[in-house]
PQR file of N, CA, C, O and H, with PARSE charges and radii, in Angstrom:
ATOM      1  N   UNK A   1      77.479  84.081 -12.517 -0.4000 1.5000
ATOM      2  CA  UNK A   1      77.250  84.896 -11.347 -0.0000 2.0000
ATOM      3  C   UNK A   1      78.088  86.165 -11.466  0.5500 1.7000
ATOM      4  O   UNK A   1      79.305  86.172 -11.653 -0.5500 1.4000
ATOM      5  N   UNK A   2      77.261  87.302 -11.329 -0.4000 1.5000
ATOM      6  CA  UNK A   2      78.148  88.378 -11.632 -0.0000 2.0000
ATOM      7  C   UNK A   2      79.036  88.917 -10.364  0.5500 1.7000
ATOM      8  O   UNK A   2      78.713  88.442  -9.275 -0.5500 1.4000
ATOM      9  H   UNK A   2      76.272  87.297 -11.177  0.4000 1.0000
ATOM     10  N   UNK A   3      79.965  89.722 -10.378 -0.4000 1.5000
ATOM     11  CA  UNK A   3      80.787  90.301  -8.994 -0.0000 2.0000
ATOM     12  C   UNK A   3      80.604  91.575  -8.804  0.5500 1.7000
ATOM     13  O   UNK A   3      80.533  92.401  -9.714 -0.5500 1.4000
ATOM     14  H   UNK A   3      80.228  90.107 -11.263  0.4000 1.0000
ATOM     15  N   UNK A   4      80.522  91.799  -7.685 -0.4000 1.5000
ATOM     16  CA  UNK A   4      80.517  93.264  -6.891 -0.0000 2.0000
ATOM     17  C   UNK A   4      81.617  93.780  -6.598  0.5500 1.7000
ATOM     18  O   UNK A   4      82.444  93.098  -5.993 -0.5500 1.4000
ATOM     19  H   UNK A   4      80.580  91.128  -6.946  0.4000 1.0000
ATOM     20  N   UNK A   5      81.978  95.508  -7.063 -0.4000 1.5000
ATOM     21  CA  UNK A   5      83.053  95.983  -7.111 -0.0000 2.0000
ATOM     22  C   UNK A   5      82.924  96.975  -5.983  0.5500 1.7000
ATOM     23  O   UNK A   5      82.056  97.769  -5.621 -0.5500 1.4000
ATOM     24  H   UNK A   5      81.307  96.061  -7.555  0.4000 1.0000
ATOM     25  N   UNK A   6      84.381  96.545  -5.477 -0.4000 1.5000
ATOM     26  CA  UNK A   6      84.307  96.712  -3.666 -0.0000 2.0000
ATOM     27  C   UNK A   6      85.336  98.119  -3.761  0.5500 1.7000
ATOM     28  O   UNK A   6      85.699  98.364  -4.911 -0.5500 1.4000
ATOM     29  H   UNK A   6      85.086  95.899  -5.771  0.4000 1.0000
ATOM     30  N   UNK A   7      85.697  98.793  -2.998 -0.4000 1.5000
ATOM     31  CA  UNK A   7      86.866  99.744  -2.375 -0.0000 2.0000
ATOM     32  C   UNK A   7      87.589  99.449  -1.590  0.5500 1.7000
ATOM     33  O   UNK A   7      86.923  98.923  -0.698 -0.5500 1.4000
ATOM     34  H   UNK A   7      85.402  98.594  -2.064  0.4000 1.0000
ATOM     35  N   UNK A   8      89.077  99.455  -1.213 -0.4000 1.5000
ATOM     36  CA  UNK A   8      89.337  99.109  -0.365 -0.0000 2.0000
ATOM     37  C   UNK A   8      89.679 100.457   0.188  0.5500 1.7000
ATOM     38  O   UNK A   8      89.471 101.429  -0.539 -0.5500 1.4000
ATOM     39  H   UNK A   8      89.617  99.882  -1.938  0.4000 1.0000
ATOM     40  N   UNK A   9      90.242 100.661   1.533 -0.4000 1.5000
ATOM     41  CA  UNK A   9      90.011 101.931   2.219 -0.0000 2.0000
ATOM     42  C   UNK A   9      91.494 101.620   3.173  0.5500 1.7000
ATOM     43  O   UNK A   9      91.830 100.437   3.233 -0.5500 1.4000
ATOM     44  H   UNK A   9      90.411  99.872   2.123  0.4000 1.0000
ATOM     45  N   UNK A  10      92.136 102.376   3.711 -0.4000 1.5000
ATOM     46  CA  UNK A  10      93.389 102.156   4.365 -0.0000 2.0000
ATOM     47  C   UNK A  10      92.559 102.816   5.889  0.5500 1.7000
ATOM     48  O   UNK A  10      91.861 103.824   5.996 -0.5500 1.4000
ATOM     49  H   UNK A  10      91.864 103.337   3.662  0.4000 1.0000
ATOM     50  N   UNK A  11      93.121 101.413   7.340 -0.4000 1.5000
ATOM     51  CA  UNK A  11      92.537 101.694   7.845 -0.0000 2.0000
ATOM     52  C   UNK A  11      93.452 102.594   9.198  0.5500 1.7000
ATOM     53  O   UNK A  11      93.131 102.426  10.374 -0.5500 1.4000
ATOM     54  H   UNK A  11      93.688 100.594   7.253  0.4000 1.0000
ATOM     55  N   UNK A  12      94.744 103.651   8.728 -0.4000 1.5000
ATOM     56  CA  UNK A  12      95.120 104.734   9.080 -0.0000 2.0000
ATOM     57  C   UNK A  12      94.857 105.429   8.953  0.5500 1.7000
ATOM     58  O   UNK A  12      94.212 105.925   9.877 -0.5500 1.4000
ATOM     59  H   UNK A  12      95.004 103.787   7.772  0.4000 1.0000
ATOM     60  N   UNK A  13      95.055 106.285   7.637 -0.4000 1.5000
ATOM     61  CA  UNK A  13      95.118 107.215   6.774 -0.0000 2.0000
ATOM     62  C   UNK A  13      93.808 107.470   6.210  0.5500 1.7000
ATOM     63  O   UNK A  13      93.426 108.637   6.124 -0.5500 1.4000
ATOM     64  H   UNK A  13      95.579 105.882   6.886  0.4000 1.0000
ATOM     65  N   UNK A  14      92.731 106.064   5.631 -0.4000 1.5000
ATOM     66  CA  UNK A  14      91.964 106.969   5.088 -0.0000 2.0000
ATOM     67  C   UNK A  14      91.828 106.870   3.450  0.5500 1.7000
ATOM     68  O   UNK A  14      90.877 107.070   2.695 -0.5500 1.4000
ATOM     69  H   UNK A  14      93.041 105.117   5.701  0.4000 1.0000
ATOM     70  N   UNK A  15      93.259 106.455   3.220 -0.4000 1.5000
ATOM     71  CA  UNK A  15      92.950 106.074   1.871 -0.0000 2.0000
ATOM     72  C   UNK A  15      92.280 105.508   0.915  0.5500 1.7000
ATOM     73  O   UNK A  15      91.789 104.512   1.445 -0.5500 1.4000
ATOM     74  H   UNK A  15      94.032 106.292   3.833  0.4000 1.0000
ATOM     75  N   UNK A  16      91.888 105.547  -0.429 -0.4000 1.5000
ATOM     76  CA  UNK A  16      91.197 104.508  -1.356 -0.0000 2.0000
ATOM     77  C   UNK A  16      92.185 104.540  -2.294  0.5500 1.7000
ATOM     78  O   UNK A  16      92.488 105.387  -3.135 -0.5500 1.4000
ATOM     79  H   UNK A  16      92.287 106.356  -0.860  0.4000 1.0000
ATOM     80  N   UNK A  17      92.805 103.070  -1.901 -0.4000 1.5000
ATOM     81  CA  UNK A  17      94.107 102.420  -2.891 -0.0000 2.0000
ATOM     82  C   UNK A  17      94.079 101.572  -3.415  0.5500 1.7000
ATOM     83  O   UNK A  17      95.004 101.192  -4.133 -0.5500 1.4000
ATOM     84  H   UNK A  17      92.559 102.382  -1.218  0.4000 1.0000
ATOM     85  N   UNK A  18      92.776 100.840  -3.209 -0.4000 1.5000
ATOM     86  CA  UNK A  18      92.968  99.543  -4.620 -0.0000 2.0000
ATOM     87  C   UNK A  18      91.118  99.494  -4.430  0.5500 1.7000
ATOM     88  O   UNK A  18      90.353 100.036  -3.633 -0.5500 1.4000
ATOM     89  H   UNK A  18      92.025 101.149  -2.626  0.4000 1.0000
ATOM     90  N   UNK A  19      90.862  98.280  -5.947 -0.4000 1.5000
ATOM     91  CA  UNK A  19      89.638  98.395  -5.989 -0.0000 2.0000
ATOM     92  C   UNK A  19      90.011  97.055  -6.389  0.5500 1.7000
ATOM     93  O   UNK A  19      91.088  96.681  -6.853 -0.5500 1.4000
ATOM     94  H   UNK A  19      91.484  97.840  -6.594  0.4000 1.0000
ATOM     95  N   UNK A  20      88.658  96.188  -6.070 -0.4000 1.5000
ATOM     96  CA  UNK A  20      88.619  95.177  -6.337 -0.0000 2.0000
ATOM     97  C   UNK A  20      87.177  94.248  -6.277  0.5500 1.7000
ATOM     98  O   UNK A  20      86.282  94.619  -5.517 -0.5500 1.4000
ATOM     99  H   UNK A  20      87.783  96.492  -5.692  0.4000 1.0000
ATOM    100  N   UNK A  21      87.005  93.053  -7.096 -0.4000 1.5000
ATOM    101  CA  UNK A  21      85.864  92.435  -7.305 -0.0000 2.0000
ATOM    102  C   UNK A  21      85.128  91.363  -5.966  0.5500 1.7000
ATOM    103  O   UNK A  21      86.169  90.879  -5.521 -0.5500 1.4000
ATOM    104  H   UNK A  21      87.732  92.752  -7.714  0.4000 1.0000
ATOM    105  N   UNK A  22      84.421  90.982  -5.439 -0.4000 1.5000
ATOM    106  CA  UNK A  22      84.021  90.379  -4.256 -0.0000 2.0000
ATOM    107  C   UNK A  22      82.814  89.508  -4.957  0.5500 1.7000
ATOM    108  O   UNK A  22      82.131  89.917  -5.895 -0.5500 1.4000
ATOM    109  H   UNK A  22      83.576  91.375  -5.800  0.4000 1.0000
ATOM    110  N   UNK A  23      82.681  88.185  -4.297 -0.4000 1.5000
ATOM    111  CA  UNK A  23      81.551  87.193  -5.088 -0.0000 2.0000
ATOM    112  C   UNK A  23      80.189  88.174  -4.021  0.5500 1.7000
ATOM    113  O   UNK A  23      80.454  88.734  -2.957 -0.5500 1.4000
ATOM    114  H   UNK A  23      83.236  87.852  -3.535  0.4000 1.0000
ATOM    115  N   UNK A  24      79.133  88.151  -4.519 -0.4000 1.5000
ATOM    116  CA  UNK A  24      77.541  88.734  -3.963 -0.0000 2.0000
ATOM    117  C   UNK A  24      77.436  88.040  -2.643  0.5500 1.7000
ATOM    118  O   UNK A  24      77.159  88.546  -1.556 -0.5500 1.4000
ATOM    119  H   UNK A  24      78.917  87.697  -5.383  0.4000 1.0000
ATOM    120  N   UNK A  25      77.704  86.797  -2.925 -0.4000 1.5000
ATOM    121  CA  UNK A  25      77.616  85.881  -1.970 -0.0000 2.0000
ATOM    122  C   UNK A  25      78.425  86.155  -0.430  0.5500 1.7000
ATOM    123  O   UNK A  25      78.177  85.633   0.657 -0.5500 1.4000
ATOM    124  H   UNK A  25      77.929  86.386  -3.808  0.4000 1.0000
ATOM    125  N   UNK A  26      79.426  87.125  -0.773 -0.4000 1.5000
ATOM    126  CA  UNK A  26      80.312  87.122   1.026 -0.0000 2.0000
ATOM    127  C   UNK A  26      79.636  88.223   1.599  0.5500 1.7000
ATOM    128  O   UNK A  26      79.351  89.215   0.928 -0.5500 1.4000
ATOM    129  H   UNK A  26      79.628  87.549  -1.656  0.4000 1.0000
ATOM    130  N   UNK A  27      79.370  88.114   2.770 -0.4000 1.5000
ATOM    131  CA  UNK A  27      78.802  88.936   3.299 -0.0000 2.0000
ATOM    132  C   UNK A  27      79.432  89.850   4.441  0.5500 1.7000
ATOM    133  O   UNK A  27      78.817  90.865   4.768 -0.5500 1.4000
ATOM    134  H   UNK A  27      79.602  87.308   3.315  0.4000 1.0000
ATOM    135  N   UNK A  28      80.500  89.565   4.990 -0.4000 1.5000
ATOM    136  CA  UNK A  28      81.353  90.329   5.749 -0.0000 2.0000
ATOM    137  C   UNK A  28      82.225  90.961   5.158  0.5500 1.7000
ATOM    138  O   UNK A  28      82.437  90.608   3.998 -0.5500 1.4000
ATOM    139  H   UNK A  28      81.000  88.741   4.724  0.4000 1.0000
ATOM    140  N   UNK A  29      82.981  92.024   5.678 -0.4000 1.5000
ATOM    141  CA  UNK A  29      83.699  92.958   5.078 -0.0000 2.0000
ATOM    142  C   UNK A  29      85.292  92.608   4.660  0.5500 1.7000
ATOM    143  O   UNK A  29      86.039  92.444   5.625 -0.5500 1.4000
ATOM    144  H   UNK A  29      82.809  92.311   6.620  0.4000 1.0000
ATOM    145  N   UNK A  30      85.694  92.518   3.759 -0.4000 1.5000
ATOM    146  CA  UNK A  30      86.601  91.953   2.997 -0.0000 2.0000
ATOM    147  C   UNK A  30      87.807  92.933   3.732  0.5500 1.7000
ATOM    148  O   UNK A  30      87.784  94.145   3.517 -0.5500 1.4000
ATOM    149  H   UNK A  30      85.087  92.651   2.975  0.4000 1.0000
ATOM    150  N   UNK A  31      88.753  92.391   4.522 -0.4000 1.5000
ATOM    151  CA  UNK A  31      90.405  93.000   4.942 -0.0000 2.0000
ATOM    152  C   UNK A  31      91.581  92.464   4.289  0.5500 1.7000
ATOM    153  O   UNK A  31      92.129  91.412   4.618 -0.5500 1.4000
ATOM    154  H   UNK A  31      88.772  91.407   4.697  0.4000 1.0000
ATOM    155  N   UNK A  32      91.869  93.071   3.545 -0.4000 1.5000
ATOM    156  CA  UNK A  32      93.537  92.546   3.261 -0.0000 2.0000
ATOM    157  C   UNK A  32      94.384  93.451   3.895  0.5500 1.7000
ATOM    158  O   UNK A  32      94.027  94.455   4.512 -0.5500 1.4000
ATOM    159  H   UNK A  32      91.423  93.925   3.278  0.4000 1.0000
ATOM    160  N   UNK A  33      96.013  92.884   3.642 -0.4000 1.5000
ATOM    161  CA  UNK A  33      96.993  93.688   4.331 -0.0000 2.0000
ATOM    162  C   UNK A  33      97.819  94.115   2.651  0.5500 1.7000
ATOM    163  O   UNK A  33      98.336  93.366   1.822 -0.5500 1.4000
ATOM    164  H   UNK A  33      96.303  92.069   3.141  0.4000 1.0000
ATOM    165  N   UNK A  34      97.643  95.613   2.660 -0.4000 1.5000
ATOM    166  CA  UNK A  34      97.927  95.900   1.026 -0.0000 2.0000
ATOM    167  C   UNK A  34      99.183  96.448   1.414  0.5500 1.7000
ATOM    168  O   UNK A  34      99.709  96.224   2.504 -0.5500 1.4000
ATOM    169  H   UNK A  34      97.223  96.221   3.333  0.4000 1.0000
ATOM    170  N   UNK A  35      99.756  97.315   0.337 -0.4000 1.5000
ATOM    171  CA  UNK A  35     100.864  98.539   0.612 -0.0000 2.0000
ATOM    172  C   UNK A  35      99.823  99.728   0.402  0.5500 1.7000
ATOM    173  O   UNK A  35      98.981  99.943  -0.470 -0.5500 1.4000
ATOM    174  H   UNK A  35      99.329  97.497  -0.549  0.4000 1.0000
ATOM    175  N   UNK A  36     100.197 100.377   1.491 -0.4000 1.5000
ATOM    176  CA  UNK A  36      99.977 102.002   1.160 -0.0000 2.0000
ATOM    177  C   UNK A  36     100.577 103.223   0.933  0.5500 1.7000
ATOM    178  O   UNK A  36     101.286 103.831   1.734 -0.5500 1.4000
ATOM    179  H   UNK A  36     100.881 100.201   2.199  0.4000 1.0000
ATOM    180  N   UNK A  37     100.178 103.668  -0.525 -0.4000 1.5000
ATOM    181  CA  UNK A  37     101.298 104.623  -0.672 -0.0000 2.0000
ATOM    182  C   UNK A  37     101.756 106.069  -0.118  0.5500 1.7000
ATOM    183  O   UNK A  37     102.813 106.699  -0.155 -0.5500 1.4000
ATOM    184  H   UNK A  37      99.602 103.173  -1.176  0.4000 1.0000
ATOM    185  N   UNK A  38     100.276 106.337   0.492 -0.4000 1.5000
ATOM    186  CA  UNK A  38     100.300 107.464   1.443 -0.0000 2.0000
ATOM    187  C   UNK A  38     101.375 107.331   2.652  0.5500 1.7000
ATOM    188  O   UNK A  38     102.121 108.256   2.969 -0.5500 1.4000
ATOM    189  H   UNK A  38      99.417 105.825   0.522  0.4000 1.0000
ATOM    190  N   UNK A  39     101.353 105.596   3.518 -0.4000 1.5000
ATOM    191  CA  UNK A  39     101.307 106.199   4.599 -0.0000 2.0000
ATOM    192  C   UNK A  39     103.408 105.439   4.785  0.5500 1.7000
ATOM    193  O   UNK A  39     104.320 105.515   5.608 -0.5500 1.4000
ATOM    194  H   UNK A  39     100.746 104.844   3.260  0.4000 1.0000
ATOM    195  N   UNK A  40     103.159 104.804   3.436 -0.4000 1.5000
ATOM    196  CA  UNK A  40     104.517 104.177   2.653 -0.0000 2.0000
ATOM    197  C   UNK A  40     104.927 102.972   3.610  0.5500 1.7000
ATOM    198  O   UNK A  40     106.086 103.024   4.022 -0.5500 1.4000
ATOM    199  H   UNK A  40     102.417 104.742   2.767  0.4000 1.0000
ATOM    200  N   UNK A  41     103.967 101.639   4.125 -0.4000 1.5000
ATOM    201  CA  UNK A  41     103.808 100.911   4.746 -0.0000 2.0000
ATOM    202  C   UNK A  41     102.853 100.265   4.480  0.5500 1.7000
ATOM    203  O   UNK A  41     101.925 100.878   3.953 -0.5500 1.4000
ATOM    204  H   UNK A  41     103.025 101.596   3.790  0.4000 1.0000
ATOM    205  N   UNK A  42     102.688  98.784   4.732 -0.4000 1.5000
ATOM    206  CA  UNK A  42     101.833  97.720   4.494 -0.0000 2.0000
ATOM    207  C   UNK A  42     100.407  98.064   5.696  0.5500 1.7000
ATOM    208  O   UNK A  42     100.600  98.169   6.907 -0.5500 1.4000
ATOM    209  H   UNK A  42     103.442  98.286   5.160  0.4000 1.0000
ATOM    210  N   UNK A  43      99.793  98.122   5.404 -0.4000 1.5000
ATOM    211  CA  UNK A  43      98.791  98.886   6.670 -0.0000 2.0000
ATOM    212  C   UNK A  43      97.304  97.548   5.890  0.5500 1.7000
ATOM    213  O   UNK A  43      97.234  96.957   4.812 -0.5500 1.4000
ATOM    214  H   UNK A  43      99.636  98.037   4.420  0.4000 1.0000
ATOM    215  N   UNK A  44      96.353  97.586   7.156 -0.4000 1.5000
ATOM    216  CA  UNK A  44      95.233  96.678   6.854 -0.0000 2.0000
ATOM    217  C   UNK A  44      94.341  97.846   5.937  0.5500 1.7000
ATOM    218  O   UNK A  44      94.380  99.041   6.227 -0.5500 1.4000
ATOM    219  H   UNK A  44      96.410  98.065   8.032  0.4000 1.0000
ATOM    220  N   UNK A  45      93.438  97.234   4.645 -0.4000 1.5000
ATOM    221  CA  UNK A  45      92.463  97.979   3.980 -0.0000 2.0000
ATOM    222  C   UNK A  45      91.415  97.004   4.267  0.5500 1.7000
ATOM    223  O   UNK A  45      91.457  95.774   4.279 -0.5500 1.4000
ATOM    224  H   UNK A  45      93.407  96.262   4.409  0.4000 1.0000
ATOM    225  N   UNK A  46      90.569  97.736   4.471 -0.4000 1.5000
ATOM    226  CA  UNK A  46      89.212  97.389   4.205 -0.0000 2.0000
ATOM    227  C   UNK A  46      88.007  98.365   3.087  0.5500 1.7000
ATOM    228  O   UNK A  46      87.997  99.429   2.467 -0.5500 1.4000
ATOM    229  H   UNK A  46      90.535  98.735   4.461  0.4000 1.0000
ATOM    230  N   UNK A  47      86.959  97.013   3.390 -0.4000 1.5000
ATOM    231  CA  UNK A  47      86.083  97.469   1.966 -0.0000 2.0000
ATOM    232  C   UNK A  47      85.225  98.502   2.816  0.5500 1.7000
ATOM    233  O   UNK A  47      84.959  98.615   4.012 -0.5500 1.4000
ATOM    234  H   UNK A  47      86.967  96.149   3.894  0.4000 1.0000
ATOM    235  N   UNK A  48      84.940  99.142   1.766 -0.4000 1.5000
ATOM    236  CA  UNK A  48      84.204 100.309   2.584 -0.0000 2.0000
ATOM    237  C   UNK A  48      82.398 100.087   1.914  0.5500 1.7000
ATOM    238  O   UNK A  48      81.975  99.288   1.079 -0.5500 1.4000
ATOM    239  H   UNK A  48      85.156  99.051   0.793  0.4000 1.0000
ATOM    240  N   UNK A  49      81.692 101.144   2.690 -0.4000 1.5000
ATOM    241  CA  UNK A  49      80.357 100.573   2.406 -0.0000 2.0000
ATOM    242  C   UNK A  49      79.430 101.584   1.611  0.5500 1.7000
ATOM    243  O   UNK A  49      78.285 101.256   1.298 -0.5500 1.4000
ATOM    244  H   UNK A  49      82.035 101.794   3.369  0.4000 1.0000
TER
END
């Protein structure tokens, strides 16, 4: 099964700070809590569309 390569997006700032793989299969929008280096704080990213 192949994977879909997602963006993650910082949801202050705006950023695109990490990239990462997602199974086809999930269908809601993937949130982690990353570091961001813009905003120099752990801030929520999400996948963008």
């Amino acid at each position: 099964m192949a994977t879909k390569k997602v963006i993650l997006e910082c949801s202050i700032c705006g950023a695109h700070n990490y990239k990462t793989n997602v199974s086809p299969q999930h269908t809601k929008r993937l949130i982690l809590k990353k570091y961001c280096s813009k905003c120099q704080q752990h801030t929520w990213h999400q996948e963008t569309r």
